[in-house]
VMD Tcl script that draws the C-alpha trace (Angstrom):
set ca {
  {0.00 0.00 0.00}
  {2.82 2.43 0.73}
  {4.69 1.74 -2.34}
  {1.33 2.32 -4.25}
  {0.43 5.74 -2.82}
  {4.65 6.65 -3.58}
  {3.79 5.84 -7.16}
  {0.78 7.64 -7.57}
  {1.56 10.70 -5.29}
  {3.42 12.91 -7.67}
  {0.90 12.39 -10.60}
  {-1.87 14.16 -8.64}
  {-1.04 17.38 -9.57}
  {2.10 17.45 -11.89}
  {1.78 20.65 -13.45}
  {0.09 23.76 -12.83}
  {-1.83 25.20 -15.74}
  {-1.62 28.33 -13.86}
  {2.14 28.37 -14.18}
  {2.34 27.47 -17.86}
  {-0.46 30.05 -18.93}
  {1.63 32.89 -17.36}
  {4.83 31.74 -19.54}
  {2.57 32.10 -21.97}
  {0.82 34.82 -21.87}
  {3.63 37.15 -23.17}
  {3.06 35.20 -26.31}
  {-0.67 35.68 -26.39}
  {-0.23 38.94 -25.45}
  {2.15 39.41 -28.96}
  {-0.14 37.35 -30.87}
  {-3.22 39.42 -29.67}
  {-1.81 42.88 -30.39}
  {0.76 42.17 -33.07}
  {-0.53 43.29 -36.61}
  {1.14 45.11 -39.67}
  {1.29 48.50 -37.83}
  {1.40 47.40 -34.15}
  {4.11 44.67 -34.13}
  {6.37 46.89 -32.63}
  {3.97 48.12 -29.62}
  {2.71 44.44 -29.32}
  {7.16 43.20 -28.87}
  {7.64 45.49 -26.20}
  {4.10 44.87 -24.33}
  {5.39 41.08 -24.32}
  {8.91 41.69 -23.04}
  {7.64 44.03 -20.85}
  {5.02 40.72 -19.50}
  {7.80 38.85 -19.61}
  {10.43 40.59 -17.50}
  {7.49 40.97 -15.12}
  {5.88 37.66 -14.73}
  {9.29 36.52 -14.62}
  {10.89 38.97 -11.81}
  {10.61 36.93 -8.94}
  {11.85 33.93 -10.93}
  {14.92 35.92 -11.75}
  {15.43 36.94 -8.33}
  {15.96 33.23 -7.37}
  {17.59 32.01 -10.20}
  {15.15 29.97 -11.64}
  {14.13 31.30 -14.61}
  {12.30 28.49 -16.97}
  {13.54 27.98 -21.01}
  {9.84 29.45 -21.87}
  {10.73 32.49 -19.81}
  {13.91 33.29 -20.97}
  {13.29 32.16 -24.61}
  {10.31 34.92 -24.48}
  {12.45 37.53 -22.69}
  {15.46 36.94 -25.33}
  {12.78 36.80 -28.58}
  {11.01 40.07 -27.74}
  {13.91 41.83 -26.30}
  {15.45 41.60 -29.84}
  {12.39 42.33 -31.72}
  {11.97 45.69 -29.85}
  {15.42 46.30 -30.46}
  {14.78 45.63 -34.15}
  {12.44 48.40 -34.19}
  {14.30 50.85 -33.17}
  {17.62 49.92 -35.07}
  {15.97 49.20 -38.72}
  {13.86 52.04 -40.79}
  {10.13 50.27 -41.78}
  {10.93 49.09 -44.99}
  {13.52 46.49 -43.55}
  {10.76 45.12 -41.34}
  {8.24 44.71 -44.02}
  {9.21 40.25 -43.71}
  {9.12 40.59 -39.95}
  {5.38 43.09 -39.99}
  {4.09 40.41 -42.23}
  {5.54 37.11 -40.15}
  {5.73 38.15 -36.82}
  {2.91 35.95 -35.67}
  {4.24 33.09 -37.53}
  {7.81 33.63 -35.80}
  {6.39 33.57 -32.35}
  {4.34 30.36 -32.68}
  {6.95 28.67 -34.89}
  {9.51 29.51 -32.09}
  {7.38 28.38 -29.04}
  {6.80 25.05 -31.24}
  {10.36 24.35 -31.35}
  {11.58 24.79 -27.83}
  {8.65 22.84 -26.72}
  {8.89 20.56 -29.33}
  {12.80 20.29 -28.77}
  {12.33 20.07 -25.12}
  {11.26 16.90 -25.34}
  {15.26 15.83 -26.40}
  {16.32 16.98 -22.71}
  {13.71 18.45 -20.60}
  {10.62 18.47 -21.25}
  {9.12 22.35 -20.19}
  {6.01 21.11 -18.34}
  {8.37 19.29 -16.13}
  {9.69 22.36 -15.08}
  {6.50 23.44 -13.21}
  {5.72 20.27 -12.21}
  {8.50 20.28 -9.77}
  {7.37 22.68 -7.90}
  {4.63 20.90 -6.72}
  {6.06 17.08 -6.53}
  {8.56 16.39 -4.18}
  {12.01 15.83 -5.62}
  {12.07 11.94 -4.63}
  {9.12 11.60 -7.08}
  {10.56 13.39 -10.26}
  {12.21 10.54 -12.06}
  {9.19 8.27 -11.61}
  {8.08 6.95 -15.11}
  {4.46 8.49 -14.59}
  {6.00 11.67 -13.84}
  {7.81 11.79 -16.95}
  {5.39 9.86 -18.96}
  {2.57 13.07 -18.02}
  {4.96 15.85 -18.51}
  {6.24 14.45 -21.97}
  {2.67 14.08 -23.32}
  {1.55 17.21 -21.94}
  {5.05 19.03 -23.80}
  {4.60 17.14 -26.97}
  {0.64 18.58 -26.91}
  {1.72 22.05 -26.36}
  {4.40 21.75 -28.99}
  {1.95 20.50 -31.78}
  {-0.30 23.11 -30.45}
  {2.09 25.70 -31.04}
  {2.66 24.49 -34.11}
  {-0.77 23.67 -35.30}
  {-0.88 27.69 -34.44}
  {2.38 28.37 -36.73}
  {0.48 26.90 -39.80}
  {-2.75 28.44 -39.02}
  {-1.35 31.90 -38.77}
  {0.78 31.40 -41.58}
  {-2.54 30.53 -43.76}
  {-3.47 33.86 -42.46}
  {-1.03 35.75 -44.10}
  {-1.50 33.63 -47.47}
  {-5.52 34.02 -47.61}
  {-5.97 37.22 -45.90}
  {-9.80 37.40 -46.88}
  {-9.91 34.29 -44.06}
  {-7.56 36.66 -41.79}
  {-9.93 36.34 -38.31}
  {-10.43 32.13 -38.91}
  {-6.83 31.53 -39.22}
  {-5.12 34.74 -36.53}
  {-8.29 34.28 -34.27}
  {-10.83 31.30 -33.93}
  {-8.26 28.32 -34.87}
  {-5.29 29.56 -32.59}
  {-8.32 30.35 -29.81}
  {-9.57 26.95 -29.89}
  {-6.57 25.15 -30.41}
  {-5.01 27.07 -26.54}
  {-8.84 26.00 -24.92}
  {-8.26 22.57 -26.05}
  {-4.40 22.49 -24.50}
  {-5.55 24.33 -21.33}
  {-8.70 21.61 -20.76}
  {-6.08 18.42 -21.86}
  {-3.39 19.75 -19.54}
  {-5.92 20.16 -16.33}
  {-7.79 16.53 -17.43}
  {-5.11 13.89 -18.54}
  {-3.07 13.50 -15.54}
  {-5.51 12.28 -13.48}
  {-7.40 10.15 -16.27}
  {-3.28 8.79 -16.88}
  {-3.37 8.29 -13.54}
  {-6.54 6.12 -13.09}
  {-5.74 3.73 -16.19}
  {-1.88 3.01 -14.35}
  {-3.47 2.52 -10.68}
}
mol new
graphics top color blue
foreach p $ca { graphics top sphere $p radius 0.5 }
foreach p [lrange $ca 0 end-1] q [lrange $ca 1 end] { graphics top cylinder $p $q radius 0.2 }
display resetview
């Protein structure tokens, strides 16, 4: 009985949806405002969200890839802005969105070589004895590889935005919209289904 309630202990909770939507919502927050004449304003509203949602992180030294990929991405697209005259941003105006979501697919996505990013908040609420237990790592893979298709589900869609712009609000608005409900209600439902079908 003990050795059961060991295994199933750090699956109850094993990440905090909470905790990933503020990591991301410097990227909704880009992918809201961003647009061919607000890019700019919409880069430094999400490095400002992320510097802040991030500040105690920093102050502790435990800042999370998400965080300081976000930090690093808009940080240099505000300081494109300043340092380039418009018509050497007309690529980044018309891609911006497609960057963003293409980038948070791929250090998801790539995550999933070392670290997957979930895993990251999922330690904060499982004890450290309980972090290399397969169900641990099985949860926090599936729920990284999800966010990473997501993301890049997201990438396509926005892309498909830019190519049929008489669909613009489908593709920059309703798929992207649905696609983050679905991750949010799969990450708060599938550990503790995963964790009835292994018990």
């Amino acid at each position: 009985m003990a050795q059961q309630t060991a295994t199933t202990t750090p699956v109850r909770k094993p990440v905090s949806t909470g905790g990933v939507f503020f990591s991301f919502a410097p990227w909704i927050i880009f992918g809201v405002v961003a647009g061919p004449s607000t890019w700019e304003y919409a880069a430094l509203a999400a490095l400002v969200a992320s510097i802040v949602l991030s500040a105690q992180d920093m102050l502790h030294g435990t800042l999370r890839v998400l965080d300081v990929t976000g930090i690093v991405f808009f940080a240099v697209l505000s300081v494109l802005a300043l340092a380039l005259d418009r018509g050497e941003l007309a690529w980044l105006e018309t891609y911006a969105q497609v960057i963003s979501n293409g980038l948070v697919a791929a250090v998801a996505l790539g995550s999933l070589l070392t670290d997957p990013f979930t895993a990251q908040y999922a330690r904060e609420q499982t004890p450290r004895e309980f972090w290399d237990s397969p169900v641990f790592r099985h949860i926090n893979r599936v729920l990284t590889a999800l966010w990473g298709v997501a993301f890049a589900l997201m990438t396509v869609s926005t892309w498909l935005a830019v190519r049929y712009p008489a669909q613009d609000d489908g593709f920059n608005w309703v798929v992207p919209i649905a696609l983050l409900v679905v991750a949010v209600k799969f990450t708060q439902r599938y550990p503790e289904s995963y964790k009835a079908g292994v018990t």
